[in-house]
C-alpha positions as CSV (number, residue, x, y, z in Angstrom):
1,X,-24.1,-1.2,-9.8
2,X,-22.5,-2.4,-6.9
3,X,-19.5,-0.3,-4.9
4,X,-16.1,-1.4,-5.6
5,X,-15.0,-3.3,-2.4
6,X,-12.5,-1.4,-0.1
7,X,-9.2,-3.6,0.8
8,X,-9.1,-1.3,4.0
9,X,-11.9,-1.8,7.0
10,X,-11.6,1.8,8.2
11,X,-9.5,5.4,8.0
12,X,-8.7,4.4,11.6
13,X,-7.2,1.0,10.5
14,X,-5.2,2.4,7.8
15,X,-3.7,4.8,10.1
16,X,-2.7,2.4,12.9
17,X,-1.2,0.2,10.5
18,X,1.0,3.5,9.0
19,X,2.1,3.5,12.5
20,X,2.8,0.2,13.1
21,X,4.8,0.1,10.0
22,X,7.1,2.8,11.4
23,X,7.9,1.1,14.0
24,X,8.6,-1.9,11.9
25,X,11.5,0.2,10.3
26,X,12.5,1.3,13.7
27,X,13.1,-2.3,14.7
28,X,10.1,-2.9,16.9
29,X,9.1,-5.9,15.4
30,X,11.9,-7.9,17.2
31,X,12.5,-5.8,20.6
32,X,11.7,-3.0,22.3
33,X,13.0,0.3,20.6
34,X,13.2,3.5,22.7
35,X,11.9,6.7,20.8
36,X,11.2,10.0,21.4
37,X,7.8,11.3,20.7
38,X,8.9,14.2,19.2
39,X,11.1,12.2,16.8
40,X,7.9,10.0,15.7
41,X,5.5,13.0,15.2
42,X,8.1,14.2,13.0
43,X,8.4,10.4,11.0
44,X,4.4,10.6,11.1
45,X,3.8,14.1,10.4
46,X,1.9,14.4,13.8
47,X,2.1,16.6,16.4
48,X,4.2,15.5,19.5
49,X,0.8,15.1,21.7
50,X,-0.9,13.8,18.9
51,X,2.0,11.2,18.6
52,X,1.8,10.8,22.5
53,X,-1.5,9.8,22.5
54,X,-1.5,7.7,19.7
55,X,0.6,5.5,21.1
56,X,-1.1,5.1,24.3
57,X,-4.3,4.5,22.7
58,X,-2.3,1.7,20.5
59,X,-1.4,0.3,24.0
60,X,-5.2,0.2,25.1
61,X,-6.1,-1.8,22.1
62,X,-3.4,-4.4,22.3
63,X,-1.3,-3.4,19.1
64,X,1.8,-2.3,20.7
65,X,3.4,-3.3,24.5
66,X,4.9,0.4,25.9
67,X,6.7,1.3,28.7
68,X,7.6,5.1,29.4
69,X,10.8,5.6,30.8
70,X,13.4,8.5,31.1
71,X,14.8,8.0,27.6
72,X,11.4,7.8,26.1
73,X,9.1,5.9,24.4
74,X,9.9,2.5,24.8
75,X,8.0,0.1,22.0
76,X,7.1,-3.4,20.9
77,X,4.7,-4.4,18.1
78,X,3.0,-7.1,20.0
79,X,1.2,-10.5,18.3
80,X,-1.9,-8.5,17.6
81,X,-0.3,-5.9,15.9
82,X,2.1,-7.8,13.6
83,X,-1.3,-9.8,12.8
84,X,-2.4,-7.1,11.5
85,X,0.8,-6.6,9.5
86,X,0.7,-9.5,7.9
87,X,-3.2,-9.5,7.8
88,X,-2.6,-6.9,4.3
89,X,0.5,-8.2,2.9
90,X,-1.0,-10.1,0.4
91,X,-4.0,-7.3,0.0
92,X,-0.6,-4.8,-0.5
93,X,0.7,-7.3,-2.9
94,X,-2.0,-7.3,-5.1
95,X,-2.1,-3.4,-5.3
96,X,1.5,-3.6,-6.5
97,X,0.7,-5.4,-9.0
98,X,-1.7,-2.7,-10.5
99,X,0.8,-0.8,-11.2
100,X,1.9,0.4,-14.7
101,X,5.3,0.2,-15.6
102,X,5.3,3.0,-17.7
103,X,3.0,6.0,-14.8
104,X,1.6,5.5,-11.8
105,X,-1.4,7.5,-10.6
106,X,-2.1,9.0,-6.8
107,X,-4.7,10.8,-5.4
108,X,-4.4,13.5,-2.6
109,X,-5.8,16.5,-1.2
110,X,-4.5,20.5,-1.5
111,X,-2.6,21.5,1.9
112,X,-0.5,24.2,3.3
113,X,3.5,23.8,3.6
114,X,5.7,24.6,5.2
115,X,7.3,27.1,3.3
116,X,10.6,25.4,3.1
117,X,10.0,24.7,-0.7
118,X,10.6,28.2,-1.4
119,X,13.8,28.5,0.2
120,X,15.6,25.7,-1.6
121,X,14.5,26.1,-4.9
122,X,15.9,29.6,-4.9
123,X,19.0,28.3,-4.5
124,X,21.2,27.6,-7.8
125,X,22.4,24.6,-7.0
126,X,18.9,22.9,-7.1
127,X,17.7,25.6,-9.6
128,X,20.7,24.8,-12.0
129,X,20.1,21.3,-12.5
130,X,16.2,21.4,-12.5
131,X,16.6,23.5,-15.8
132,X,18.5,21.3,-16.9
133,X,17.3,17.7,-16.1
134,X,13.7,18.9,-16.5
135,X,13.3,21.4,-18.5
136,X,12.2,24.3,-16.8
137,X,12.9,27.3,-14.0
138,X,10.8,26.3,-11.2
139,X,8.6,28.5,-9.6
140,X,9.9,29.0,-5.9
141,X,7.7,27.1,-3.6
142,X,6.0,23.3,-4.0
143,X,2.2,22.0,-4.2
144,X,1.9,19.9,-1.4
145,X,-0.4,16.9,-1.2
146,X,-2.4,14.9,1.6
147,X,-1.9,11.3,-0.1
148,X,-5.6,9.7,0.2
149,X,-5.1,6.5,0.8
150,X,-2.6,3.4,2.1
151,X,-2.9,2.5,-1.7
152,X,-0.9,6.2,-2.6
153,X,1.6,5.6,-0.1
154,X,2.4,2.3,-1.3
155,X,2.8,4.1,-4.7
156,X,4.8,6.8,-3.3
157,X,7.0,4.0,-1.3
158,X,8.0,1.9,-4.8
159,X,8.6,5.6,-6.5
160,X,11.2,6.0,-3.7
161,X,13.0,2.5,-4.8
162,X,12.2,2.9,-8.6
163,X,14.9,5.2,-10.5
164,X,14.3,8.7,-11.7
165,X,16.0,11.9,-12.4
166,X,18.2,12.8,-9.9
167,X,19.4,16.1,-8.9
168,X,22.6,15.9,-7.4
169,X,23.4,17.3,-3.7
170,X,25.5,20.3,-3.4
171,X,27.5,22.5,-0.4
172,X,27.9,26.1,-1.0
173,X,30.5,26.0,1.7
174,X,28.6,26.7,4.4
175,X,26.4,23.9,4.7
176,X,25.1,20.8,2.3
177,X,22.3,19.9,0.4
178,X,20.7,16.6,0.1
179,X,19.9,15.2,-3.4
180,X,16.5,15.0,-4.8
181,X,14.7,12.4,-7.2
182,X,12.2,13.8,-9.3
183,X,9.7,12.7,-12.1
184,X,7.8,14.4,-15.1
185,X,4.5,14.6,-14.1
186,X,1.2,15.9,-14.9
187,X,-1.7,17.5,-12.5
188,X,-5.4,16.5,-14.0
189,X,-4.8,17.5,-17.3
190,X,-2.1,20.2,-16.9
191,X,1.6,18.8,-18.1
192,X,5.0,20.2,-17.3
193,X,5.2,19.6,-13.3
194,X,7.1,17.3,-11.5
195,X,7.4,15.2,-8.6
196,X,10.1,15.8,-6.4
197,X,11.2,12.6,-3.5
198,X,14.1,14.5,-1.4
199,X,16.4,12.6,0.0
200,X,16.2,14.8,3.7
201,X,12.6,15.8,4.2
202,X,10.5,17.3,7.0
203,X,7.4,15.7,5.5
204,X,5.9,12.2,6.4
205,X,5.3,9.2,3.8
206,X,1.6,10.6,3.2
207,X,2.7,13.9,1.8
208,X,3.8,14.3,-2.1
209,X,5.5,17.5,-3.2
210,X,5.2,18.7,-6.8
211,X,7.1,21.7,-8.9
212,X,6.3,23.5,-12.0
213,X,7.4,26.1,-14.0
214,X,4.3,28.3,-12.3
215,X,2.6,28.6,-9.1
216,X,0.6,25.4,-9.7
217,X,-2.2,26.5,-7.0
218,X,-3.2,30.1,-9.0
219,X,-3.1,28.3,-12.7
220,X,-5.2,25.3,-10.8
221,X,-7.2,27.3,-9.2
222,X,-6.6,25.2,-6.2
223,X,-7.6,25.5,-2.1
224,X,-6.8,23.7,0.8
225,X,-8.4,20.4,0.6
226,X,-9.5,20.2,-3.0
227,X,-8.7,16.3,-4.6
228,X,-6.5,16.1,-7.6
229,X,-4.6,13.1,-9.3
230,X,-1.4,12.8,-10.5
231,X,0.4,11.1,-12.8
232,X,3.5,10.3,-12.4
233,X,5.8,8.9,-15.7
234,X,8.3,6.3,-15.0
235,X,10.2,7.2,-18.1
């Protein structure tokens, strides 16, 4: 049987093209945008020198035009990089279109937080409203996932724009909370999690976090880089 045909050329394509996306949103299409590399490792999930030399390897290839200056970065997308924008719109497009209206399904790989997930859903205000809205006390601290492909990010993109339960923001007079959208989810076979999209997040585009009522990792018997799917219900 022959192999499905990949949309993507290679891992190193899809990444370059995360970046150059970016700096889309950053304006870079149009004129040059100054940046810190510190604030784009932090947009990428990338360390500062890995950021760094990224972009200067970008530059080699022709994708990007860069000049370093005392505010920063300074960056243009340059012909060859919006070509290869524009070279998977309609590839993108098509993917969309796969999508269910009632779940959508991702694939990523086990990896270590941060450990900010525990600290916020110990707090009431989040903890309060997740009973509520979804049904259960959840355990303090999130599954994180590596998304595998451009194809999950895309997916994780339109879950941002598509509506789902939202759990308000909050201040407990000292400082506030952001909101979170979340939806009912399932792990493999296991029901009862969620997916949780906050509003202000440390993590980049390619990282999905997901709560449950347990520690998801001991019931799942899950390690760093083991692959699990995800569905995700719409309604």
């Amino acid at each position: 049987m022959a192999s499905k045909k990949k949309w993507y050329e290679t891992k190193e394509e899809l990444e370059t093209l995360k970046i150059l996306l970016t700096l889309a949103k950053l304006g870079a299409l149009n004129k040059h945008v100054t940046l810190s590399t510190r604030n784009l490792a932090k947009i990428l999930g990338f360390s500062q020198q890995s950021s760094s030399r990224k972009l200067k390897k970008l530059a080699e290839e022709g994708y990007i035009s860069r000049l370093v200056s005392p505010r920063g970065e300074e960056v243009r997308i340059t012909r060859k990089g919006l070509s290869l924008i524009t070279k998977y719109h309609e590839e993108l497009s098509n993917l969309l279109k796969t999508v269910s209206l009632g779940t959508v399904m991702l694939k990523g790989t086990v990896i270590r937080g941060l450990g900010e997930g525990r600290y916020y859903l110990l707090l009431n205000g989040y903890v309060d409203q997740i009973k509520k809205k979804l049904g259960f006390k959840p355990y303090p601290g999130t599954l994180n996932l590596k998304l595998k492909t451009m194809n999950d990010i895309v997916k994780k993109a339109e879950l941002l724009k598509t509506p789902g339960i939202i759990i308000e923001g909050f201040s407990n007079g000292l400082r506030t909370y952001g909101r979170v959208k979340a939806f009912k989810a399932k792990i493999n076979n296991v029901e009862n999690v969620a997916v949780i999209l906050p509003e202000r997040t440390s993590h980049g585009l390619d990282v999905l976090e997901i709560i449950a009522p347990f520690n998801i990792r001991k019931k799942l018997n899950l390690k760093d880089g083991d692959e699990i799917t995800v569905t995700v219900y719409l309604q």
